[in-house]
C-alpha positions as CSV (number, residue, x, y, z in Angstrom):
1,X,12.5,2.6,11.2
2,X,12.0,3.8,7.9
3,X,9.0,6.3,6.8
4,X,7.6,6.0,3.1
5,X,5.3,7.6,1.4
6,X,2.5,6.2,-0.8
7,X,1.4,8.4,-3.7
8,X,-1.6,8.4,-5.4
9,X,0.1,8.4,-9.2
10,X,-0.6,12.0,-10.9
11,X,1.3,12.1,-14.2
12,X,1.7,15.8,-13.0
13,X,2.9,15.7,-10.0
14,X,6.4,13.4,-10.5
15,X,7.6,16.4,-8.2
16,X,6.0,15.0,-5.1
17,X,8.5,12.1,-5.3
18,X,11.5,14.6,-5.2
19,X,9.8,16.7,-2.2
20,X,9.7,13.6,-0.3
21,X,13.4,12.5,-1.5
22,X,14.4,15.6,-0.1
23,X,12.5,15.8,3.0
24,X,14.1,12.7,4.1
25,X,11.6,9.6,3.2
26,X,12.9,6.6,2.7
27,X,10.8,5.0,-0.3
28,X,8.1,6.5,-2.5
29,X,5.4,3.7,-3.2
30,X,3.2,4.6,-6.4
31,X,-0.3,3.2,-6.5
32,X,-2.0,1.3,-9.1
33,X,-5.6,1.8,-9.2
34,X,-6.5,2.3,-13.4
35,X,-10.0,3.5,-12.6
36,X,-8.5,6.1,-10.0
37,X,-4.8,7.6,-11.0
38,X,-2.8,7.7,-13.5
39,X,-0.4,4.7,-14.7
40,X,1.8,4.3,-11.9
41,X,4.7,2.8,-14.6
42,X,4.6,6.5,-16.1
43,X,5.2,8.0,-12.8
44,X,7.5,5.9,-11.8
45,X,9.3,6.8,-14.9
46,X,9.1,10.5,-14.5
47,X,10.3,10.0,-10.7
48,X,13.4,7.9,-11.2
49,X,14.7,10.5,-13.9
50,X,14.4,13.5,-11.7
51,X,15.5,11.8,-8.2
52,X,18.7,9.9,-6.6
53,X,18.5,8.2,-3.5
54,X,14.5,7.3,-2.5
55,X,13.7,3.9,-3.7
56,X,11.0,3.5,-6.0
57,X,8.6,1.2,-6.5
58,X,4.4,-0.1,-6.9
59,X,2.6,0.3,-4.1
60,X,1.2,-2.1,-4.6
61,X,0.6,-3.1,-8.3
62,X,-2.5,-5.3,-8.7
63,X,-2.4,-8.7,-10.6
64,X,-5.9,-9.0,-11.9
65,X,-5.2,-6.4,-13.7
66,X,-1.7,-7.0,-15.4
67,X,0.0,-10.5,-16.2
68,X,2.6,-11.4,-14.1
69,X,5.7,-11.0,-17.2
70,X,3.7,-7.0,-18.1
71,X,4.6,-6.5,-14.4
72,X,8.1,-7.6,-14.4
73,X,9.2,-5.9,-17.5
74,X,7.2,-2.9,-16.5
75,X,9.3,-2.9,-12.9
76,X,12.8,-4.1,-14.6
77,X,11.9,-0.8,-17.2
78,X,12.3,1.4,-14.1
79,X,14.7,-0.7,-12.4
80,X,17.0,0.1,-15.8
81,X,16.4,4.0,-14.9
82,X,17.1,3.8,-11.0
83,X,19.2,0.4,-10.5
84,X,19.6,-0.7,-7.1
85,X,16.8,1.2,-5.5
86,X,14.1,-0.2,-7.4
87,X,11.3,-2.4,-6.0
88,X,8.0,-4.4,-6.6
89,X,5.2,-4.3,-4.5
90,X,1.8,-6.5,-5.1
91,X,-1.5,-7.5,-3.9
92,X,-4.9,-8.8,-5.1
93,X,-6.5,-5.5,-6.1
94,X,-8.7,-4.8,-3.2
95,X,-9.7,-1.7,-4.9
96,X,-8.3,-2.1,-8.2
97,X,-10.8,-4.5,-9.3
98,X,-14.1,-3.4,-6.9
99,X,-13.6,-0.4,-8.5
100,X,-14.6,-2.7,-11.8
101,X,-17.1,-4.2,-9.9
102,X,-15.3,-7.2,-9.8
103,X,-13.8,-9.1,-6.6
104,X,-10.2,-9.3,-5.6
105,X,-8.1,-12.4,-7.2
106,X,-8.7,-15.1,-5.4
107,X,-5.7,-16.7,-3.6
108,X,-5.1,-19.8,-4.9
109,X,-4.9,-17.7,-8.8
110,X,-2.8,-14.9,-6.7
111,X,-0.3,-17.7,-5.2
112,X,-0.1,-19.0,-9.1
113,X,1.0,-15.2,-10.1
114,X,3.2,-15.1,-7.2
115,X,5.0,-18.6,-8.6
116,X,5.8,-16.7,-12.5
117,X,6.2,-13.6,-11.0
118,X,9.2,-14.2,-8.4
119,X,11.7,-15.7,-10.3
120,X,10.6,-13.2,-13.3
121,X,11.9,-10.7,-11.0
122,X,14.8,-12.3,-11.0
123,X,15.4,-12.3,-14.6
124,X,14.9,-16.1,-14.4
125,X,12.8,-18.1,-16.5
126,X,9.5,-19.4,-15.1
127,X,6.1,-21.1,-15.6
128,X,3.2,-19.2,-16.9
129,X,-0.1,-21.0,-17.0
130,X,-2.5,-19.4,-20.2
131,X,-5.7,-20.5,-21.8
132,X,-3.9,-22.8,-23.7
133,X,-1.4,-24.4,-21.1
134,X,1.7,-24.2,-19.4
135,X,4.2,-22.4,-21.3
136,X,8.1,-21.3,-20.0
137,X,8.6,-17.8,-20.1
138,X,11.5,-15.9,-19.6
139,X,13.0,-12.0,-20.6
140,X,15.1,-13.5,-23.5
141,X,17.1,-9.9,-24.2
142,X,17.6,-8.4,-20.7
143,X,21.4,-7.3,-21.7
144,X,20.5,-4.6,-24.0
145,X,19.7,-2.1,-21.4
146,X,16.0,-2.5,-22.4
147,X,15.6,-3.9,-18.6
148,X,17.4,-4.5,-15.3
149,X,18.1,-7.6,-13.3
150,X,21.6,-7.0,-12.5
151,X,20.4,-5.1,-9.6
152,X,18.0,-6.7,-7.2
153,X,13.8,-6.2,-7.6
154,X,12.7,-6.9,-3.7
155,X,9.4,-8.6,-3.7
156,X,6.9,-7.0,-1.3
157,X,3.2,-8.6,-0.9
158,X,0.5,-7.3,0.4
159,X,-1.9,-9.2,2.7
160,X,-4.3,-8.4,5.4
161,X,-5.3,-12.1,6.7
162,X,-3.3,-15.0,7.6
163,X,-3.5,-16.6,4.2
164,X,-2.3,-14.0,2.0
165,X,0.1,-12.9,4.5
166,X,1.3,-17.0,4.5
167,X,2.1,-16.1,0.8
168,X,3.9,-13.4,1.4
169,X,6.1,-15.4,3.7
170,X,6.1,-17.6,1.2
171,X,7.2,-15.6,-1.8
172,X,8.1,-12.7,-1.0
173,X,11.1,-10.5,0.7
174,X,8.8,-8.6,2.5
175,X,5.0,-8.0,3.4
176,X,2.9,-5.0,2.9
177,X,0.4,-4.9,6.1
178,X,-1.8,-2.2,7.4
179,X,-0.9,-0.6,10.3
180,X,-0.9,-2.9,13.5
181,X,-3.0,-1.6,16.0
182,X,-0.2,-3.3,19.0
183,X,3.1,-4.8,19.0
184,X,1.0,-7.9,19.7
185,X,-1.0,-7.5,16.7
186,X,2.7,-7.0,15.0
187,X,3.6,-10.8,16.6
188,X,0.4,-12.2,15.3
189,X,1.6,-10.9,11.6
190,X,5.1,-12.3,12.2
191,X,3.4,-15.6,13.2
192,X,1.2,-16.3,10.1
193,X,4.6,-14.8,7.9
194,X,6.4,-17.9,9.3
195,X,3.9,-20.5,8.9
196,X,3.4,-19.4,4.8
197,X,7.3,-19.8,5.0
198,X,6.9,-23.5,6.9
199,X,9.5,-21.8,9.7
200,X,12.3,-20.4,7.5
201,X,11.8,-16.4,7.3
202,X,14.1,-14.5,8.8
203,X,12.8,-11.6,10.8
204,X,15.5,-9.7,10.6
205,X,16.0,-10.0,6.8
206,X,12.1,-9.9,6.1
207,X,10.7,-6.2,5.0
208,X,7.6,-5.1,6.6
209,X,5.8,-2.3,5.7
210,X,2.6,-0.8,7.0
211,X,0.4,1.5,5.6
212,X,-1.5,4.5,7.2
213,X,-1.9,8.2,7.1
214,X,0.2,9.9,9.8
215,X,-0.7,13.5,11.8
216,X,1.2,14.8,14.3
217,X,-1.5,16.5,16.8
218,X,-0.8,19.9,17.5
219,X,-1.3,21.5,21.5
220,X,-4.5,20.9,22.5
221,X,-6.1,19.9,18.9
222,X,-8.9,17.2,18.7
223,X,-8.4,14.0,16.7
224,X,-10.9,15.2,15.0
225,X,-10.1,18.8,13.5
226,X,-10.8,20.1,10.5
227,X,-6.7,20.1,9.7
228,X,-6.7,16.7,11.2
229,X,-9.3,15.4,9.0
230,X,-7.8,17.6,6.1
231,X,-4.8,15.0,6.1
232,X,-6.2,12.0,7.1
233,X,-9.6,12.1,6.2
234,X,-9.4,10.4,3.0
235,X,-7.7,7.0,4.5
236,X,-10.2,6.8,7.1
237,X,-12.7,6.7,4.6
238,X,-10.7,4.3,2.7
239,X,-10.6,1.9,5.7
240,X,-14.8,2.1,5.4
241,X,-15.0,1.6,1.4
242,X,-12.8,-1.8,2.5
243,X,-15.2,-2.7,5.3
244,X,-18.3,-2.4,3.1
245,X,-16.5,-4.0,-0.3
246,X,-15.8,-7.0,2.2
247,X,-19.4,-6.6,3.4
248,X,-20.8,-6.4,0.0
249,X,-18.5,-9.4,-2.1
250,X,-18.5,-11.7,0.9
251,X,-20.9,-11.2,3.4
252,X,-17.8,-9.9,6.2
253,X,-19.3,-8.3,9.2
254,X,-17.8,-4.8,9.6
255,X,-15.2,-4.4,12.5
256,X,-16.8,-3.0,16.0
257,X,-15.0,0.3,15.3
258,X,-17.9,1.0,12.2
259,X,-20.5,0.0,14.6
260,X,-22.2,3.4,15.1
261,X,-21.9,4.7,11.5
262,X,-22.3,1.6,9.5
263,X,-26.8,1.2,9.1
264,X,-26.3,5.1,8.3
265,X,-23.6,4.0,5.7
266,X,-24.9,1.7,4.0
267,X,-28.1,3.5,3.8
268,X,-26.5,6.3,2.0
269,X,-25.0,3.9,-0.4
270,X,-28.5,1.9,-0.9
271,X,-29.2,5.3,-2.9
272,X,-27.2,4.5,-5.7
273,X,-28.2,1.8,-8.4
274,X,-26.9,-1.1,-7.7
275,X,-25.1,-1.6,-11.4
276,X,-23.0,1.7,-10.5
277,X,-22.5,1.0,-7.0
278,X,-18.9,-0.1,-7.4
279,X,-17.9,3.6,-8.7
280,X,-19.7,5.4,-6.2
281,X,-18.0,3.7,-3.3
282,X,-14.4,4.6,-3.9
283,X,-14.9,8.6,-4.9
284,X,-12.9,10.3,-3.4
285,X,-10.6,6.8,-2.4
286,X,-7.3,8.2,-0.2
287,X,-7.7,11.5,-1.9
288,X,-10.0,13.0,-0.4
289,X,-13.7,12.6,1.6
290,X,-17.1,13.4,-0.4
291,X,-18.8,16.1,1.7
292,X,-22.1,13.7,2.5
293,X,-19.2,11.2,3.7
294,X,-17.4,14.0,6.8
295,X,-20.1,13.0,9.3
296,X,-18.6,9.3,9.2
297,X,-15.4,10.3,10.7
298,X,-15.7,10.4,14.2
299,X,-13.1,10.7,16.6
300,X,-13.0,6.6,17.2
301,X,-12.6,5.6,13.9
302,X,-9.6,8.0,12.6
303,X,-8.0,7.2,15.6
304,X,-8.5,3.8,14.7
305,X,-7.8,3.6,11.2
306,X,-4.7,6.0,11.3
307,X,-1.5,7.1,13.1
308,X,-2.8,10.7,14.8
309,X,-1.3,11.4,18.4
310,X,1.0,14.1,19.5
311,X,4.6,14.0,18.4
312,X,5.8,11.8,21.9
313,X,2.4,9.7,20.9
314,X,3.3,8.8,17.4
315,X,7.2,8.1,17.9
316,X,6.1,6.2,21.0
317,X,4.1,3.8,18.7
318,X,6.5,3.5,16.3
319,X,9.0,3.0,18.6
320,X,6.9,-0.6,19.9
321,X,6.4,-1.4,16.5
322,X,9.9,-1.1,15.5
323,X,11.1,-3.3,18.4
324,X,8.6,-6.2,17.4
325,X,10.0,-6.0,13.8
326,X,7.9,-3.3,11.4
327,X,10.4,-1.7,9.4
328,X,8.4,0.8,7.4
329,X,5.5,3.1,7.9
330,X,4.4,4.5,4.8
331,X,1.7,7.6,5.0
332,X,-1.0,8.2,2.6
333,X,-2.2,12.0,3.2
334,X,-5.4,13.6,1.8
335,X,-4.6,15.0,-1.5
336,X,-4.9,18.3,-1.4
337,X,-2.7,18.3,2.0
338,X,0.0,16.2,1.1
339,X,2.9,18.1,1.0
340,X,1.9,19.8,4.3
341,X,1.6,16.7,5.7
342,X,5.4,15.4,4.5
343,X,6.5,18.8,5.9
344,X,5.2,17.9,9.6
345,X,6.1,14.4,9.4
346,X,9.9,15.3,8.0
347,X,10.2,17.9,10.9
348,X,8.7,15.8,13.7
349,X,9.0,12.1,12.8
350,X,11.7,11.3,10.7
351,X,14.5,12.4,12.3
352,X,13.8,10.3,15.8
353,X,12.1,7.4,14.0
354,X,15.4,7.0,12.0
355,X,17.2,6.4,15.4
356,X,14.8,3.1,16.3
């Protein structure tokens, strides 16, 4: 099994990227949030001229918030500065836009993008529908060095429920999940892949990739330390902002594991003006946890929302996940404790995982 890394782009911290290169990960994923971080195409930039081997990519670029042909040329820009290890991740914007106030795309406009964007990445020409119809698009100087399709862009989409996962079995060469909680949960993935792919995807061709925050549980520590929640804090809380956006846009229930924080969460939130709600619930997002936020993270939902156990715990896990087909973990750390955290991992995680 591979272990990633997602970053939260900093335009001054490219050197993160070539920490992790040389700490063994196996891709760096660069988030694309425009309200959060900065441009993920300028860090990507900075990290493929200062590192060799780790493959870089979006993780995951949002299409609400960029055409489908910006995106291409932006990932066949860095594709020209790090051939071959270049790739393209993409979702709907589940933060992206709410941090706008606005909802994620909605999937049948998503599964349009997906239709330009593939053979795009491919340097091929496609259909583009616009305000004023259907036009044929294509990257009509791609030999100049101004781009790269010589070398392969892997498509990787993000979904979380059996429809946009469908489309990512559909359209893409891989899938960018959360992290399952069982190799079962893994099957029921694999199963909704297949059917967007009407029974053609290969499982052992098809890249999966989950995303978490990993800590390796010192002797004796609680799940809940404070050097616990110092590296995974920030993605718990992340996994709450989602619960209540889906709450808020669509009426979701939250999942049983919120149960005994949730009326005291969404009071908190009821505080702020509705009109500037939107920013107030992703401070902080997969950063780092606002201090009126730490008595939210109990024990059962960081253990429920990331990958914390001792070191036999968390290969264990990996290891069932592995066998069912997950072939990435990538870990988001807190901010502030992120090169810590690769440290641990690299030490403790890597070099067995790489065996599975």
């Amino acid at each position: 099994m591979d272990i990633g890394v997602c970053i939260a782009s900093h335009v001054g911290d490219v050197g993160y990227a070539l920490a992790a290169e040389e700490m063994g990960f196996s891709h760096a994923w660069f988030a694309d949030s425009q309200m959060l971080w900065s441009d993920c195409y300028a860090c990507l930039a900075l990290a493929a001229s200062q590192t060799k081997s780790i493959r870089l990519g979006t993780g995951v670029a949002i299409s609400g918030t960029r055409p489908a042909p910006v995106n291409a040329a932006a990932i066949a820009t860095i594709n020209a500065l790090a051939p071959g290890r270049t790739f393209f991740g993409v979702g709907a914007g589940n933060t992206a836009m709410r941090v706008m106030g606005l909802p994620p795309q909605r999937l049948k406009a998503f599964e349009s993008y997906l239709k330009t964007l593939a053979p795009l990445l491919r340097g091929e020409e496609a259909t583009f529908e616009t305000a004023e119809g259907e036009r044929l698009i294509k990257h009509i100087m791609p030999d100049a060095g101004f781009v790269n399709f010589a070398d392969d862009i892997p498509l990787y989409v993000s979904g979380f429920g059996p429809k946009s996962l469908a489309l990512a079995g559909r359209y893409g060469d891989g899938a960018v999940l959360s992290l399952p909680s069982s190799a079962g949960a893994m099957e029921g993935v694999f199963a909704a892949l297949q059917a967007g792919s009407q029974g053609n995807l290969d499982r052992s061709e098809f890249y999966t990739t989950a995303l978490t925050a990993i800590a390796v549980l010192e002797a004796g520590e609680a799940v809940n330390s404070d050097r616990v929640i110092g590296q995974c804090g920030a993605m718990a809380m992340a996994a709450v902002h989602y619960a209540y956006d889906q709450y808020r846009n669509f009426g979701h229930q939250p999942p049983n594991l919120l149960a005994d924080i949730w009326e005291d969460y969404c009071q908190l939130l009821a505080t702020y003006p509705e009109s500037r709600r939107h920013q107030r619930i992703h401070l902080g997002h997969n950063c780092w946890v606002v201090p009126e936020e730490l008595r939210f993270l109990t024990p059962k939902i960081l253990a429920g929302t990331c990958l914390i156990g001792t070191q036999d715990q968390v290969l264990e896990r990996l290891s069932d996940l592995s066998n069912v087909g997950l072939r990435q973990v990538m870990t988001l750390p807190n901010f502030d404790t992120r090169y810590q955290s690769l440290a641990s991992i690299s030490e403790k995680i890597i070099p067995t995982a790489g065996q599975f």
